[in-house]
N, C-alpha and C positions, 0 to 999 in steps of 0.2 A: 401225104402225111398229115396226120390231125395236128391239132393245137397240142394236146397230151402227148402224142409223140413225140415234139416238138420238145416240149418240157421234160419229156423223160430223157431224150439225148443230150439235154442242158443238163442238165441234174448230172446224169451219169459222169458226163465229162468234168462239170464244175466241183461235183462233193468231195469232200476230204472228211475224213475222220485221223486222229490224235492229239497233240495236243501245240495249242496255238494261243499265241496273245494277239490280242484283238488292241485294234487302234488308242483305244479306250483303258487299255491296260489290264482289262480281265481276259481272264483266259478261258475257252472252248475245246471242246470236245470233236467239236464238229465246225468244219469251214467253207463257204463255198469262194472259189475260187477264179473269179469272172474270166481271168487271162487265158482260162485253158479253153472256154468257147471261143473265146476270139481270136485265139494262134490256131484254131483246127477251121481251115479256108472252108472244107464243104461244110460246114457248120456253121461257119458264121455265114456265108451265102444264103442260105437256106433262112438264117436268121432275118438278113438284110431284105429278101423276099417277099417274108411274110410281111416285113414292116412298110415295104412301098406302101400298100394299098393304107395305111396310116396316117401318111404325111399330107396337112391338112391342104387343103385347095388355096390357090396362090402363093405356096412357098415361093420363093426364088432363091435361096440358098440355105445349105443344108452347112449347119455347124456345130464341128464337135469338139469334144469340150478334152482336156489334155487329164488322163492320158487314154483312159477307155474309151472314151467315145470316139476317139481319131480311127482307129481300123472299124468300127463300126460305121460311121460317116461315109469314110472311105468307098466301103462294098455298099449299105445304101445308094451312095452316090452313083453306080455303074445301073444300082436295077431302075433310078429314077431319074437318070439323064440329069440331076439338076448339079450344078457346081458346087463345090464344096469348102469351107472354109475352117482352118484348125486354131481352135482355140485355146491361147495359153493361160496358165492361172495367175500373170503378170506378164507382162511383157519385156524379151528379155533386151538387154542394155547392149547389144553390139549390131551388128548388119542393121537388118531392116529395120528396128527395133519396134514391132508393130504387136500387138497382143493377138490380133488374129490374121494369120496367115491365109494366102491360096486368094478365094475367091471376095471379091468389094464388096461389103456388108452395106456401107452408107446409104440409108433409105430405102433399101430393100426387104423386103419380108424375110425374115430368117427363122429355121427351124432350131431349135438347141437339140442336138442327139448327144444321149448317155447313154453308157449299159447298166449302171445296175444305178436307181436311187433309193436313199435309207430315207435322209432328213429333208434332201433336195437342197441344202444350203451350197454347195458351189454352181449349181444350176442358178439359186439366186445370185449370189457375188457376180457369176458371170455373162449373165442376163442383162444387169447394172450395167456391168461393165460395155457390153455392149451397146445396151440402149444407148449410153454415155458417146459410143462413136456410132450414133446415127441410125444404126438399125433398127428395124421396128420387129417387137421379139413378144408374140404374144403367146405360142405354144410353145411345147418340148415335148422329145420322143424320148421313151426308152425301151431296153430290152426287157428289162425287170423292176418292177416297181417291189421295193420289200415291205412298202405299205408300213411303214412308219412313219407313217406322221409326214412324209415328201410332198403329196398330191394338195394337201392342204396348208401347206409352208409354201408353195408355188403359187398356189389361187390367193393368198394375202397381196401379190406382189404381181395380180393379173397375169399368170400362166398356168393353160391348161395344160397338164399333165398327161400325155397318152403311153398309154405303154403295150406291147407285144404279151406278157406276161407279168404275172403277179408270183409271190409268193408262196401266196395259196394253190397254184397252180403247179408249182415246182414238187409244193409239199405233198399233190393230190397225186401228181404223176407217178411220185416215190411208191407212196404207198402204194396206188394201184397193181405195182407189183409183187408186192412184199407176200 
């Protein structure tokens, strides 16, 4: 399966058309919908796959950020043997009460995985956050970069941004069909 392939069974699965408000408050026409690649296993497999060969040299722990990048991490985590740790966007106030669960971040190289970045601003908060408990956090993975303005809001803040697919890559695959 190509890279286009790849993006067209993203696209197919993730598109929606009707009508939608968007975080933001305006409304679209058109939406994509990251949860439907990552609840379909052979998909997101294939996804986590492709991104091994991604994850920079010396990670020692893959971590994902609450709530998409946790099944992404996840299956990541099986094609890269490396342990995994799930990140909360606060830490919550009963049991353990630890902001990031599973695998010991402190002083270890960690990777930040996301599935889709727009601004990349909780990739930074929680970057912070982490460096804050010790870990050294100098890239982040993602499925889809939507090339807004993320790649360049990460590099302010010393993280290289990798990502599987773009955008433009979603947008090329569509049309290729049409």
């Amino acid at each position: 399966m190509t890279p286009s392939d790849l993006a067209l069974r993203i696209h197919a699965a993730s598109h929606l058309t009707g009508q939608f408000t968007l975080r933001s408050g305006r409304t679209a026409t058109e939406y994509f919908d990251k949860y439907r690649f990552e609840a379909d296993p052979v998909l997101l497999d294939e996804i986590a796959r492709r991104m091994a060969p991604l994850v920079p040299s010396g990670t020692e722990v893959l971590a994902g950020l609450e709530m998409g990048g946790i099944p992404v991490v996840t299956a990541l985590g099986r094609h890269t043997g490396l342990p995994c740790a799930f990140v909360r966007k606060q830490a919550k106030a009963y049991g353990t009460c630890r902001l990031a669960e599973g695998a010991e971040i402190e002083g270890r190289r960690v990777l930040v995985v996301e599935d889709v970045v727009t601004s990349g601003g909780q990739i930074v908060l929680s970057t912070a956050d982490l460096r804050g408990l010790g870990a050294q956090v100098g890239d982040a993975l993602c499925v889809i970069d939507r090339e807004q303005g993320g790649a360049a809001a990460l590099a302010a803040e010393d993280i290289v941004l990798h990502s599987l697919l773009t955008a433009e890559d979603l947008r090329g695959a569509a049309t290729s069909v049409r």
